[in-house]
N, C-alpha and C positions, 0 to 999 in steps of 0.2 A: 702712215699713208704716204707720204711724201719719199720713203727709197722707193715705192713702186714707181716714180718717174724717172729714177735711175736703174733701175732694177729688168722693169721691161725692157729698155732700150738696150740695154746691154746683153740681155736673155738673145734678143733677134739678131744682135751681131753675131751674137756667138753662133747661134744657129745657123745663118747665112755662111760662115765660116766656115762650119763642119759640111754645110750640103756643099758648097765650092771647092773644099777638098777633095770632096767625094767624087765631083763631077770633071774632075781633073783628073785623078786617078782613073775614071771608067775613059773619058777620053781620051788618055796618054799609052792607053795600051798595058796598064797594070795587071789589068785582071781578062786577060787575051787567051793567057795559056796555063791555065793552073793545074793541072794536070801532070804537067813534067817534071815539074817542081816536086812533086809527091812521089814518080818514081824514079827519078833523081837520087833521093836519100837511098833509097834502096839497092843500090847499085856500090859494086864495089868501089873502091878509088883505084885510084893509077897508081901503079908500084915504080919506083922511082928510088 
């Protein structure tokens, strides 16, 4: 009984953690243009 007072707390860090990642990435412009990325690959390279 007594790790669930270490156990919880550390559970909502982590969580708060991964949402503030998250909410970094959708505010930084990560995920703006996913689409080009996809035909990107598809596209020959530059010969060089």
């Amino acid at each position: 009984m007594d790790i669930l007072f270490l156990l919880v707390p550390l559970s909502v860090l982590l969580a708060l953690g991964v949402l503030g990642l998250l909410a970094w990435a959708v505010w930084s412009g990560q995920f703006e243009d996913v689409d080009s990325e996809s035909q990107r690959i598809l596209q020959e390279p530059p010969q060089g």
